[in-house]
C-alpha positions as CSV (number, residue, x, y, z in Angstrom):
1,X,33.2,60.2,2.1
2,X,32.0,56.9,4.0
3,X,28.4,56.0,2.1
4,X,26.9,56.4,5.9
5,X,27.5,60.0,6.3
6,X,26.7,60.6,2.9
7,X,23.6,62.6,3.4
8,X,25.5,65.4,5.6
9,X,26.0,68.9,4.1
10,X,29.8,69.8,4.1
11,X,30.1,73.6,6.0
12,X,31.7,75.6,2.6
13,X,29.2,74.2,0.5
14,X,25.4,75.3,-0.4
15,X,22.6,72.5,-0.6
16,X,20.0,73.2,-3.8
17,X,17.1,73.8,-1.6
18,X,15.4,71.2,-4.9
19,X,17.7,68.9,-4.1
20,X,16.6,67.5,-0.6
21,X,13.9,66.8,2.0
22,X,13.0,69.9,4.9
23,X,13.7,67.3,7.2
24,X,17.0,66.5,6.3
25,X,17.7,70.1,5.8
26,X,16.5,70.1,9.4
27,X,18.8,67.3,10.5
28,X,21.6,68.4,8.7
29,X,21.8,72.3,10.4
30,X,21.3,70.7,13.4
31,X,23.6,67.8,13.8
32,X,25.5,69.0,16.6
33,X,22.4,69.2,18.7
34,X,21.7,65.8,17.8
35,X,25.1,64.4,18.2
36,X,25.3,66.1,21.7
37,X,21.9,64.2,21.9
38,X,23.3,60.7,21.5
39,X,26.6,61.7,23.7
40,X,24.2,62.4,26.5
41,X,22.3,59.0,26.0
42,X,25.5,57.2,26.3
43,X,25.8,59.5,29.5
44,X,22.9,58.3,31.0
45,X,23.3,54.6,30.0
46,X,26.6,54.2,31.6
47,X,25.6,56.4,34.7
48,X,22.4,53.8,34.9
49,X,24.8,50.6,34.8
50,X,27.0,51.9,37.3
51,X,24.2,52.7,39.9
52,X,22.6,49.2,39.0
53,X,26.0,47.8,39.3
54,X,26.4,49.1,42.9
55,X,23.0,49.2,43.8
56,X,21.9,52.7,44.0
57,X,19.1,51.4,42.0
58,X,16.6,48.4,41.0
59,X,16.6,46.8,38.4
60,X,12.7,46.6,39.6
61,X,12.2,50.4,39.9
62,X,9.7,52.3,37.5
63,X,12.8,55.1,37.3
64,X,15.6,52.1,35.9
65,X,12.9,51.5,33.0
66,X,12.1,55.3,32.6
67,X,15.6,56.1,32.3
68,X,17.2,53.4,29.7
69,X,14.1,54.5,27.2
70,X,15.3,58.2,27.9
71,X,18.7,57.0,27.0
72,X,17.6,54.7,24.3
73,X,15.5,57.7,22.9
74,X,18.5,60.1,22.9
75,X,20.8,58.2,21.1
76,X,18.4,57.5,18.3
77,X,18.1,60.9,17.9
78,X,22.3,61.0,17.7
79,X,21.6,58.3,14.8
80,X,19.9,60.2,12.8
81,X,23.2,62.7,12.2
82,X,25.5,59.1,12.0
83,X,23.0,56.6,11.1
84,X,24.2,53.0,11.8
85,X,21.8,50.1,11.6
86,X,22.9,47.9,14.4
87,X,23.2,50.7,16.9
88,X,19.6,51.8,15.6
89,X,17.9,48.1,15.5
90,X,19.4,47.9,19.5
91,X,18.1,51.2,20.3
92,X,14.6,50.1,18.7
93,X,14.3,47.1,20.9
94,X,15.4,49.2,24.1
95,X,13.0,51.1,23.5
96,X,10.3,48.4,23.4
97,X,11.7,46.8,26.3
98,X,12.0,49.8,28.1
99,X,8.4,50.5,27.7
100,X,7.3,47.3,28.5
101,X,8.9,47.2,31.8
102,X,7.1,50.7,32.6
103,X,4.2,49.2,31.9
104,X,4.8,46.1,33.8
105,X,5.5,48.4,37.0
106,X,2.8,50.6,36.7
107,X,0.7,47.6,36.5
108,X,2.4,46.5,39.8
109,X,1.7,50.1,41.4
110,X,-1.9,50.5,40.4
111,X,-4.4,49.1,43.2
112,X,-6.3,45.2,42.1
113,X,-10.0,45.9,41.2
114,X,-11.9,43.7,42.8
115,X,-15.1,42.7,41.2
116,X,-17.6,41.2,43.6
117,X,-20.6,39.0,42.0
């Protein structure tokens, strides 16, 4: 067994309820809800390239931001069934990004307070 996958519970075998953490017990009955997770990420990342690619959307749009930290989000959830350290670390800093460019165009959206002295 690859040292990655390590944690996973094989389907014929019983886990000693002593023996691990509720969340991974969690995790580990539900890894094909999280690996469909992470599938639909990719999903959503390469259906956001191609509509950036041919212009169906801005790379400016609140929407483009909103939707690469949805897919971000979704494939760190797949992770967590398959971990892998690069894949997470990119996810991590897609999701920062991602958030930052939300905030940079709400910050465009919302009207300039004008203070008069």
């Amino acid at each position: 067994m690859y040292p990655a996958c390590k944690h996973m519970i094989p389907h014929n075998k019983k886990k000693d309820p002593e023996a691990g953490s509720t969340v991974q017990v969690f995790i580990d009955t539900h890894a094909g809800w999280f690996h469909n997770a992470g599938l639909i990420g990719v999903a959503v990342y390469v259906t956001l390239y191609f509509a950036l690619t041919f212009e169906m959307i801005s790379s400016k749009a609140f929407l483009y931001y909103a939707l690469n930290f949805f897919a971000a989000a979704l494939v760190l959830l797949g992770l967590l069934v398959a971990f892998n350290l690069a894949s997470a670390l990119i996810q991590i800093f897609w999701v920062v990004i991602s958030t930052g460019g939300m905030i940079l165009r709400l910050r465009e959206r919302a009207p300039e307070r004008r203070v008069d002295g």
